[in-house]
C-alpha positions, 0 to 999 in steps of 0.5 A: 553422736553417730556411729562415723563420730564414735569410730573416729574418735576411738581411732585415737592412737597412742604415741607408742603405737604412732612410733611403731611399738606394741603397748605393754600388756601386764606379760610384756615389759613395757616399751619406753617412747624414745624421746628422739621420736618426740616432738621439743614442743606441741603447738595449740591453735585456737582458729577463731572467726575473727581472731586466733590465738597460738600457745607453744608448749615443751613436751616435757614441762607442759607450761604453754605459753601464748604466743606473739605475732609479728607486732607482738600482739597475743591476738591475731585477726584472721584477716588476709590481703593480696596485694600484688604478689604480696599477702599481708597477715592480721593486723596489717590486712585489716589496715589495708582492707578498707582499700582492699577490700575485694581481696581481703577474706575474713571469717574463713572457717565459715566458708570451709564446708558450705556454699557460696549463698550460705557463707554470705548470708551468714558471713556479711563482714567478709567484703571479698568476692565468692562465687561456687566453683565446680568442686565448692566454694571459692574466693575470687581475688587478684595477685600477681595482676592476675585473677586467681580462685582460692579454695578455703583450704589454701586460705587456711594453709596460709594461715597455718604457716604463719602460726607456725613461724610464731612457734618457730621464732620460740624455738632453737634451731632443730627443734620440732614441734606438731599442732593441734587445731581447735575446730567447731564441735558441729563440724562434719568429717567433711569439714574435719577433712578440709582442715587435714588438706590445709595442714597437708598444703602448708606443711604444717605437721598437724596431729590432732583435731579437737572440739573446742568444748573438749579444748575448754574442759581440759584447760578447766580440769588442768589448771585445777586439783582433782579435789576441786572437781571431783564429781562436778557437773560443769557447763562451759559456754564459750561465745565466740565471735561467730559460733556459741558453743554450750557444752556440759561435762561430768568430772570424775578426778581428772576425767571429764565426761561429755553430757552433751554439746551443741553449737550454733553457727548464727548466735555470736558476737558478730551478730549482735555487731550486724544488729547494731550496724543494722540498726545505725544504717537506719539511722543513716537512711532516716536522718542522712537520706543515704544507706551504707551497703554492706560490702562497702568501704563505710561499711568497715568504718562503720562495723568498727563503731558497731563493736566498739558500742557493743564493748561500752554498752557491756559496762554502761547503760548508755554510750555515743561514738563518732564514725569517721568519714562515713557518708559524703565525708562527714563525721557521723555521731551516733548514740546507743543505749544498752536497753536498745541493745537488749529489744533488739537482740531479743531474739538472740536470748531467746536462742540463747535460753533454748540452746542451753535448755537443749544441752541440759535436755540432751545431758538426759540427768536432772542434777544440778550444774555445780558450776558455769565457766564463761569464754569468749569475747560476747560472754560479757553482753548483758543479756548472755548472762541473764539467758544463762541464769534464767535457764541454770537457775540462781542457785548455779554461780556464773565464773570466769576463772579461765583466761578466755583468749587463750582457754582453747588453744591452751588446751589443745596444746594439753591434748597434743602433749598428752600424746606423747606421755612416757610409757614403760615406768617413766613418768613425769609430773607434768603428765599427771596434772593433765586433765582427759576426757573420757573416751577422747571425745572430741578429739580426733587423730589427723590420721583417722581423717579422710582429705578433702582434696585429691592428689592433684588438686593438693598438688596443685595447691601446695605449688601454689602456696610455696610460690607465694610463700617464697613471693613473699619471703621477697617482698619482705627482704626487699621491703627491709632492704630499701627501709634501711637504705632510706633510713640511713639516708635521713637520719645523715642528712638530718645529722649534716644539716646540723640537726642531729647528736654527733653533727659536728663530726661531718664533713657536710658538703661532701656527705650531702652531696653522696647523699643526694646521689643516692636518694636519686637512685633510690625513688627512680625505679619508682617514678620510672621502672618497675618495682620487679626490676630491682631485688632485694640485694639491689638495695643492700649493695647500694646501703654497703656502697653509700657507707663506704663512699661516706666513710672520709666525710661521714666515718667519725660520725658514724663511729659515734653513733655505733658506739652511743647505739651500743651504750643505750642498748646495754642501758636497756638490756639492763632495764629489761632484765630487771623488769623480767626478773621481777616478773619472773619472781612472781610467776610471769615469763619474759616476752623477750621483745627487745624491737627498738619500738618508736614510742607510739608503737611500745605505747600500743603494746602498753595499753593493750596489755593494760587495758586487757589486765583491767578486763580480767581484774573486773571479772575477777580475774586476779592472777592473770590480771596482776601478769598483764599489768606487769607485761605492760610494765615491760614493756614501759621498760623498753622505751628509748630516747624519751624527752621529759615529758614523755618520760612524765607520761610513762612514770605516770602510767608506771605509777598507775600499773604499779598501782594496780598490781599491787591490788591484784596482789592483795585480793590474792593476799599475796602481801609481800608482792603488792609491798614490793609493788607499792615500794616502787609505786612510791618510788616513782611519786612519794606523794601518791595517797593510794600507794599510801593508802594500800601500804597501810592496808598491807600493813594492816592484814599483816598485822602492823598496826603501827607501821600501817598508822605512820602510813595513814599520817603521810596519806592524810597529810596529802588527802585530808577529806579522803574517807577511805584513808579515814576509815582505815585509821579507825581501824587500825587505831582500835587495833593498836589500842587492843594490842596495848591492852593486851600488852598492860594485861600481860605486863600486869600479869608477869610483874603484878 
């Protein structure tokens, strides 16, 4: 570590002496901080490469919570587009980047401190146009039909803003909250510096740095008693998307001490996605006489195929996938094997091997690693693991007991609210359950950070970022104005057609008639003007106006359809509410999204939440696993206005997570909760063999052999041949026959 590192670290203040007060010494009476003074809630971002993930916690309790974005996704892609004087954000940019690509940037934090040359070299996924600019890198995009240079730190500002009105959607009015932004642990003080004028440009009240290996240890040592890793040695080896970090601590209670760390930037997923697209490009070449380049629309097309082969191969040997409309429009079918995978990613193992080689070199101990914990999205790639055990030998177990999406943004929100621990005598038990790291290695004060840009050129860019907040802030009041409008006019005409609930309140050529008027006014601006010549409240007069026109022809209806809306939400406040008492009751939180989703989009939110709970469940992740199943099971809860058979489809899916939840349960022998499970498992089918089959397999560890029985008998009524069931008799069967025993001996005893 350099002596510049060192100092800065130790620069790390107190928040009494943030606040302007002396700290006690043993002949002063300590200073209490004034709670005024303290933020409600500290903020932990986690900026990835490819995605980013914000925890929001309470100063006072210290449970963060994983936010939600804008579509309710945990999980943000750092992706941003400039369309016309519009940004749009994650999920969205990445939709609009095939079309967009010239002004879609991606992987950002790779560009912050580097030049042009090396962020593409490195960076071939980002299809924006970057050239170096006088004073560093710089984006070239268009917006506003202008030509604009963008430097990283605006790109990042753009971002922070945006996580920080996920927090803002948590909090009441009044309430504060400060960030901590989780960075490379290789980053310079350069580096660091961009970060600082970033948060300086978006407003975004930052107050601390920290390396994402410090991030890791401390969501580590937090989330377990001091009697559980007390004088371990623990690797961490976090395989992002673009950097790999390894890192080796040495806990003392709930201290932890940095050995050593190192992280690389060229040994990520991503890499292994450009092996792979590497590879199908040649197939391309071979087969269709045509090569995809690498900042062309197919090649997004194409780099999707890439991952989602990459995440297969992870759980089978061998996988095909079909890339859509890839050359000449056609649909190209490709095949891949993991073994593959492995010759052509030797390399990378190889690297793999020396950088752990070289943490355990550089720690300077011969002690044995008590234990390695695995984070990040590539730490399920086969060969990762073997280059880790070869290198740590077989005696060191692998563990995956951290939730890795969220391990570094969790504990940059522990860091954050560590820095606001009551001094004086007061103390609060949430503070002592923290982890620290010994001499705040790793984390570093905003304060003790120099900016990157001048007063000026910040200037500049905090002018431009509050315009395009405010063009923005526009658009979507615009956007949501006209939706209405165009909304409300359909679903009336649909209903005066005779087509829709309530239709025969209507006086329908009247109402067809205003109708029509307002549909012409509303796509002439469209065909003819311009889309700047008409606001926002344009569209909200025009909705206001058309209501009260409509109200003799249309009032009845209209009343009908307010008052059924308001029927149908109390049904499913209701719904929501018992769902999240549930989850409440077993250690999950509410998510409090009440959207009127349509139903493909809940069904997204569902299978997600599914997916990622079965993820965590095949790495042995119980508990994390059992609030994932049950958040989709919320969100199950919050369809509306389902045919029947869409109602089949999710008691089907009902039944499945259930299912799971309840196996959760029982590898945590947390019985009463995998019954509770179960019980609605055979609620919704009373015929299910596997609920069946787990009710008597509860029944058994809770030693009700003859309640367990009866439940085999209905399990094999419907599943004869089923071999499980069968063993699971024979056990029970032994166990009752011992417990009569036992009851004959004891009866024999007591009467002769």
């Amino acid at each position: 570590m350099t002596e510049e590192k060192q100092a800065q670290e130790a620069e790390l203040p107190s928040v009494a002496a943030e606040n302007g007060t002396e700290e006690a010494t043993e002949d002063q009476n300590p200073t209490p901080v004034s709670v005024k003074s303290q933020p409600d809630y500290v903020i932990g971002i986690d900026f990835g490469t490819d995605t980013a993930v914000v925890s929001l916690a309470s100063t006072k309790a210290i449970k963060p919570e994983i936010l939600r974005n804008d579509i309710s996704n945990q999980k943000t892609p750092v992706v941003i587009s400039f369309q016309g004087s519009e940004r749009c954000f994650g999920d969205l940019a990445k939709q609009v980047s095939t079309a967009n690509r010239e002004s879609t940037i991606s992987g950002v934090i790779r560009s912050v401190g580097v030049s042009a040359d090396e962020f593409k070299s490195e960076t071939p996924y980002c299809t924006s146009k970057v050239e170096q600019g006088e004073s560093g890198l710089e984006y070239q995009i268009k917006y506003d039909g202008k030509d604009l240079s963008l430097k990283p730190e605006s790109v990042i500002a753009s971002f922070l803003s945006k996580f920080e009105k996920f927090a803002k959607m948590k909090m009441k009015d009044g309430e504060t909250a400060v960030a901590s932004v989780v960075i490379p642990d290789s980053f310079t003080d350069s580096q660091k510096g961009s970060i600082k004028s970033a948060s300086k440009i978006a407003g975004v009240e930052v107050v601390q740095l920290i390396d994402r290996s410090a991030a890791v240890a401390l969501t580590y040592g937090t989330k377990r008693s001091e009697e559980n890793i007390d004088n371990g040695r623990i690797m961490y080896v976090d395989v992002g998307h673009g950097y790999v970090t390894v890192s080796l601590y040495k806990w003392n209670g709930k201290t932890a001490t940095r050995l050593a760390a190192e992280t690389v930037s060229n040994l990520g997923s991503a890499i292994i996605d450009e092996f792979i697209f590497d590879e199908l490009n040649k197939e391309c070449e071979s087969k269709y006489g045509q090569k995809i380049s690498k900042s062309s629309k197919g090649a997004i097309r194409l780099r999707a195929a890439c991952r989602k082969l990459k995440e297969i191969l992870s759980g089978v040997p061998e996988a095909n996938i079909t890339c859509e409309n890839l050359i000449d429009g056609q649909d190209i079918r490709f095949s891949f094997s993991r073994e593959k995978l492995e010759r052509i990613c030797s390399d990378s193992r190889d690297r793999m091997l020396q950088l752990v080689n070289k943490v355990l070199s550089d720690a300077g101990t011969d002690e044995q690693v008590t234990a390695c914990e695995l984070v990040g999205g590539g730490f399920r790639v086969p060969w990762v693991k073997s280059a880790i055990v070869e290198a740590l030998g077989e005696d060191t177990p692998l563990s995956y007991t951290l939730d890795s999406m969220a391990a570094a943004s969790t504990g940059a929100a522990f860091a954050a609210a560590s820095l606001y621990e009551p001094t004086g005598g007061i103390r609060r038990p949430a503070f002592d359950n923290l982890a620290r790291v010994a001499d705040n290695v790793g984390l570093y004060s905003i304060e003790s950070i120099q900016e990157s840009h001048d007063e000026q050129t910040l200037t500049e860019a905090k002018d431009l970022h509050e315009q395009m907040e405010a063009s923005d802030l526009e658009a979507a009041r615009k956007k949501e104005a006209r939706n209405k409008l165009e909304a409300f006019i359909f679903e009336t005409r649909s209903a005066a057609s005779g087509g829709g609930k309530f239709s025969e309140l209507i006086i329908k050529e009247e109402c067809n008639t205003l109708l029509n008027q307002a549909e012409e006014w509303l796509y002439d601006y469209e065909e003819g003007g311009s889309r700047d010549d008409i606001s926002a409240q344009n569209f909200i007069d025009k909705y206001d106006e058309l209501k009260a026109a409509l109200e003799p022809s249309c009032g009845k209806y209209l009343q009908a359809v307010k008052d059924d809306i308001a029927r149908k939400d109390k049904e499913l406040e209701e719904a929501a509410a018992k769902a999240a008492a549930e989850l409440e009751a077993s250690g999950g939180k509410d998510d409090h999204d009440f959207r009127k989703l349509s139903k493909p989009d809940r069904m997204k939110k569902v299978v997600l939440n599914k997916e990622e709970g079965t993820s965590l469940f095949k790495d042995g992740n119980y508990e994390p696993a059992s609030l994932r199943y049950k958040r989709a099971l919320q969100h199950c809860e919050k369809f509306f206005d389902l045919s029947e058979d869409d109602k089949k489809e999710v008691d089907g899916i009902k039944l499945s997570l259930h299912l799971n939840t309840a196996m959760c349960h029982i590898k945590l022998e947390a019985w009463d909760f995998a019954m509770k499970q179960l019980d609605e498992a055979i609620t919704l089918d009373p015929n299910s063999c596997k609920a069946l089959y787990r009710r008597a397999l509860v029944l058994e560890r809770k030693k009700d052999f003859d309640e367990a029985r009866k439940e085999l008998l209905k399990a094999k009524k419907i599943e004869p041949d089923d071999k499980a069931v069968a063993r699971l008799m024979e056990r029970v069967e032994i166990q009752i026959k011992r417990q009569k025993a036992k009851a004959k001996k004891m009866a024999q005893k007591m009467f002769g």
